[in-house]
Residue, then its C-alpha position, 0 to 999 in steps of 0.5 A: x500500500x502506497x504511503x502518502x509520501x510515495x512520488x507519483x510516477x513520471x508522466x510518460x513522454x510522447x513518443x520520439x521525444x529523445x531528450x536525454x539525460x537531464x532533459x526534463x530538469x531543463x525544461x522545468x527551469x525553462x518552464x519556470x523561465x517562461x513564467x518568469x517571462x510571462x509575470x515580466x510582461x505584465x509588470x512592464x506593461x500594467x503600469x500603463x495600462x493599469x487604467x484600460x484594463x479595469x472593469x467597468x465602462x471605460x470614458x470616451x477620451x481613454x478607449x483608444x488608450x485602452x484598446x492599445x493598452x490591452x493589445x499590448x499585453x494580450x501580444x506580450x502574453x501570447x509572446x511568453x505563453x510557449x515558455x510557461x507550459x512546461x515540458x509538454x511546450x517545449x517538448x514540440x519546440x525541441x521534439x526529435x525525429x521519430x526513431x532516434x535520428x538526431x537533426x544537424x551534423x551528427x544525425x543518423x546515417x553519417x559515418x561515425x554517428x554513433x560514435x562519442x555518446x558524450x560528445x553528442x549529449x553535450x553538442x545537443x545540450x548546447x543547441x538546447x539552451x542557444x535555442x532557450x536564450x535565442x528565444x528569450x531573446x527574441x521575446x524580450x525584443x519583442x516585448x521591447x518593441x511593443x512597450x517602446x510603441x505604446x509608450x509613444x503613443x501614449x506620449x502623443x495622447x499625453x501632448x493632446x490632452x496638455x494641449x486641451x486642458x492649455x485651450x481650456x484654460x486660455x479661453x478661462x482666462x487663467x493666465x497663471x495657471x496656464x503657464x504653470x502647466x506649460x512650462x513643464x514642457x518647455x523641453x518639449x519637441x512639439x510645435x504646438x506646445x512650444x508656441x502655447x508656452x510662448x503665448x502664456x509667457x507673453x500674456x503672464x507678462x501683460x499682468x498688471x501685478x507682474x514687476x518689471x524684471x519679471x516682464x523683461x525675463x518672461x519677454x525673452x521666454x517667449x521669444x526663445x519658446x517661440x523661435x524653438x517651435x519655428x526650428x520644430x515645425x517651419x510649417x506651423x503658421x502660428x509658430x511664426x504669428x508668435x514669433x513676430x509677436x514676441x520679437x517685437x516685445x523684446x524690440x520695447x527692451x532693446x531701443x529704437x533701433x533694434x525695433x525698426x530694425x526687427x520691423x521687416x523681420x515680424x512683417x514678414x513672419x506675420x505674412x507668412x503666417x497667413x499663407x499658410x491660415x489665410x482664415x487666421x483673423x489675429x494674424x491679420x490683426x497684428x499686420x493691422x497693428x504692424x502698419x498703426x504704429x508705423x503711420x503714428x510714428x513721430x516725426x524725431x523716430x522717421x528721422x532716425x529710422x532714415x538714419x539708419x536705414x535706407x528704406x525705412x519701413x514706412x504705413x498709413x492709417x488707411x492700410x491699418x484701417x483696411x487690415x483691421x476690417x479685413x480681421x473683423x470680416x475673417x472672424x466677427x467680434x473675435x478680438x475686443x482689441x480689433x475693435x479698440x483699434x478700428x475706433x482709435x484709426x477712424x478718430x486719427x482718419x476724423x471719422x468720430x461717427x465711426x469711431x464711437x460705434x467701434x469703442x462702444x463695441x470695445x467697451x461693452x466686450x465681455x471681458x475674459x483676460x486682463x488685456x480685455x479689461x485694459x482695452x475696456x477702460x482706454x475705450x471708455x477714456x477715449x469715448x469721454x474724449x470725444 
C-alpha cells in the first residue's frame, strides 16, 4: 500500500521525444523561465495600462488608450505563453525525429554517428539552451518593441490632452495657471506646445501685478519658446504669428533701433503666417497693428529710422484701417482689441461717427483676460474724449 509520501510516477513522454539525460530538469527551469517571462510582461506593461484594463465602462477620451493598452499585453502574453507550459511546450519546440535520428551534423546515417555518446549529449545540450536564450531573446525584443510603441503613443495622447486642458484654460482666462502647466514642457519637441508656452509667457507678462524684471525675463521666454517651435515645425503658421509677436516685445527692451530694425523681420513672419491660415483673423490683426504704429510714428523716430536705414519701413492709417476690417470680416467680434483699434484709426482718419460705434463695441466686450479689461477702460477714456 502506497504511503502518502510515495512520488507519483513520471508522466510518460510522447513518443520520439529523445531528450536525454537531464532533459526534463531543463525544461522545468525553462518552464519556470517562461513564467518568469510571462509575470515580466505584465509588470512592464500594467503600469500603463493599469487604467484600460479595469472593469467597468471605460470614458470616451481613454478607449483608444485602452484598446492599445490591452493589445499590448494580450501580444506580450501570447509572446511568453510557449515558455510557461512546461515540458509538454517545449517538448514540440525541441521534439526529435521519430526513431532516434538526431537533426544537424551528427544525425543518423553519417559515418561515425554513433560514435562519442558524450560528445553528442553535450553538442545537443548546447543547441538546447542557444535555442532557450535565442528565444528569450527574441521575446524580450519583442516585448521591447511593443512597450517602446505604446509608450509613444501614449506620449502623443499625453501632448493632446496638455494641449486641451492649455485651450481650456486660455479661453478661462487663467493666465497663471496656464503657464504653470506649460512650462513643464518647455523641453518639449512639439510645435504646438512650444508656441502655447510662448503665448502664456507673453500674456503672464501683460499682468498688471507682474514687476518689471519679471516682464523683461518672461519677454525673452517667449521669444526663445517661440523661435524653438519655428526650428520644430517651419510649417506651423502660428509658430511664426508668435514669433513676430514676441520679437517685437523684446524690440520695447532693446531701443529704437533694434525695433525698426526687427520691423521687416515680424512683417514678414506675420505674412507668412497667413499663407499658410489665410482664415487666421489675429494674424491679420497684428499686420493691422504692424502698419498703426508705423503711420503714428513721430516725426524725431522717421528721422532716425532714415538714419539708419535706407528704406525705412514706412504705413498709413488707411492700410491699418483696411487690415483691421479685413480681421473683423475673417472672424466677427473675435478680438475686443480689433475693435479698440478700428475706433482709435477712424478718430486719427476724423471719422468720430465711426469711431464711437467701434469703442462702444470695445467697451461693452465681455471681458475674459486682463488685456480685455485694459482695452475696456482706454475705450471708455477715449469715448469721454470725444
Amino acid at each position: 500500500m502506497a504511503h502518502a509520501h510515495t512520488p507519483l510516477p513520471p508522466p510518460p513522454r510522447p513518443a520520439g521525444a529523445r531528450l536525454g539525460p537531464g532533459g526534463p530538469q531543463w525544461l522545468a527551469r525553462g518552464a519556470a523561465a517562461g513564467r518568469r517571462g510571462e509575470r515580466a510582461a505584465v509588470a512592464l506593461v500594467s503600469p500603463l495600462t493599469r487604467a484600460g484594463l479595469r472593469d467597468g465602462p471605460v470614458p470616451r477620451a481613454g478607449r483608444g488608450r485602452c484598446w492599445v493598452a490591452k493589445t499590448a499585453v494580450m501580444a506580450a502574453l501570447a509572446l511568453a505563453r510557449p515558455f510557461c507550459g512546461g515540458p509538454a511546450c517545449l517538448g514540440r519546440l525541441l521534439r526529435r525525429p521519430a526513431g532516434g535520428a538526431t537533426c544537424g551534423p551528427w544525425g543518423r546515417g553519417r559515418p561515425g554517428a554513433r560514435r562519442g555518446a558524450g560528445e553528442s549529449e553535450v553538442l545537443r545540450k548546447s543547441l538546447q539552451r542557444g535555442l532557450l536564450l535565442s528565444t528569450g531573446a527574441f521575446f524580450f525584443y519583442e516585448a521591447h518593441k511593443l512597450i517602446s510603441g505604446f509608450v509613444e503613443v501614449h506620449a502623443s495622447f499625453k501632448v493632446e490632452e496638455v494641449i486641451e486642458q492649455a485651450d481650456y484654460l486660455y479661453g478661462s482666462g487663467e493666465t497663471e495657471k496656464l503657464y504653470r502647466l506649460l512650462i513643464q514642457h518647455k523641453n518639449s519637441d512639439d510645435a504646438e506646445l512650444l508656441w502655447r508656452l510662448a503665448r502664456a509667457s507673453r500674456d503672464l507678462a501683460q499682468l498688471s501685478s507682474t514687476s518689471a524684471e519679471e516682464k523683461r525675463q518672461l519677454a525673452y521666454e517667449a521669444l526663445e519658446c517661440a523661435k524653438k517651435a519655428l526650428e520644430k515645425n517651419e510649417s506651423n503658421f502660428a509658430a511664426h504669428k508668435w514669433y513676430g509677436i514676441c520679437l517685437s516685445d523684446v524690440g520695447d527692451f532693446e531701443g529704437i533701433k533694434t525695433k525698426i530694425g526687427n520691423a521687416i523681420v515680424i512683417k514678414e513672419h506675420f505674412q507668412r503666417a497667413i499663407e499658410l491660415n489665410p482664415k487666421d483673423a489675429t494674424t491679420i490683426h497684428l499686420i493691422g497693428i504692424w502698419c498703426y504704429s508705423f503711420a503714428e510714428m513721430p516725426w524725431y523716430q522717421r528721422k532716425i529710422a532714415a538714419t539708419l536705414f535706407a528704406t525705412p519701413p514706412t504705413s498709413t492709417f488707411q492700410e491699418a484701417l483696411r487690415y483691421f476690417h479685413m480681421a473683423e470680416e475673417a472672424d466677427p467680434n473675435f478680438y475686443s482689441k480689433n475693435l479698440l483699434f478700428l475706433g482709435k484709426t477712424y478718430l486719427k482718419l476724423n471719422n468720430k461717427k465711426m469711431a464711437l460705434l467701434w469703442l462702444s463695441k470695445a467697451k461693452e466686450y465681455p471681458a475674459h483676460t486682463e488685456e480685455d479689461k485694459q482695452v475696456q477702460k482706454e475705450a471708455l477714456e477715449l469715448l469721454n474724449s470725444i
